[in-house]
Phi, psi and omega in degrees: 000110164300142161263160213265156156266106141342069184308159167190136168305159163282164194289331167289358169260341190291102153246200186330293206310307183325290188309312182273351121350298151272005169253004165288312175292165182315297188319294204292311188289325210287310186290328152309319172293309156323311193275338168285344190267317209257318182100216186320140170224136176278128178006275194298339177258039158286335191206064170313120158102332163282150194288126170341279159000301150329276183306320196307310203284332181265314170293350161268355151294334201269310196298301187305326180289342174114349197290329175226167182233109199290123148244170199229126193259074184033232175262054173229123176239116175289111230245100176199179203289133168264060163310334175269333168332282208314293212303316214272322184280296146221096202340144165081345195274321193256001168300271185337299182305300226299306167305355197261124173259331185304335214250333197285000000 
């Protein structure tokens, strides 16, 4: 069985806009907040209860904005934070989201 490879920007493609982009929906924060609280997460429990599709489509938004780092697994797709990217980039930023509970 081939693993599926993955794109993800380099850290100088990653940007603002992009970025703040994919932490604007609930869903996507919600999964980011997950992968900072569990660390590495398999696809599907990013989006307990939702249609496969569903998940593909936010974890490919999270993934193309920089925000995550995609591996591919047999049919397990592995899922986790490019926290030091973000952190090298903009300092501080993804703390602030991953904390703010008043906003979701």
């Amino acid at each position: 069985l081939m693993s599926r490879i993955y794109e993800h920007p380099a850290l100088e493609e990653i940007s603002l806009s992009r970025v703040l982009f994919a932490l604007s929906d609930p869903i996507r924060l919600e999964m980011v907040r997950i992968l900072a609280k569990n660390g590495t997460s398999n696809s599907l429990d990013l989006g307990q209860g939702m249609p496969k599709s569903t998940i593909t489509h936010h974890t490919r938004i999270l993934r193309e904005s920089g925000v995550t780092y995609t591996r591919s697994e047999g049919r397990n797709c592995w899922i986790s934070l490019r926290g030091d990217d973000l952190e090298k980039k903009y300092p501080g930023l993804l703390t602030v989201i991953v904390e703010d509970k008043d906003n979701i």
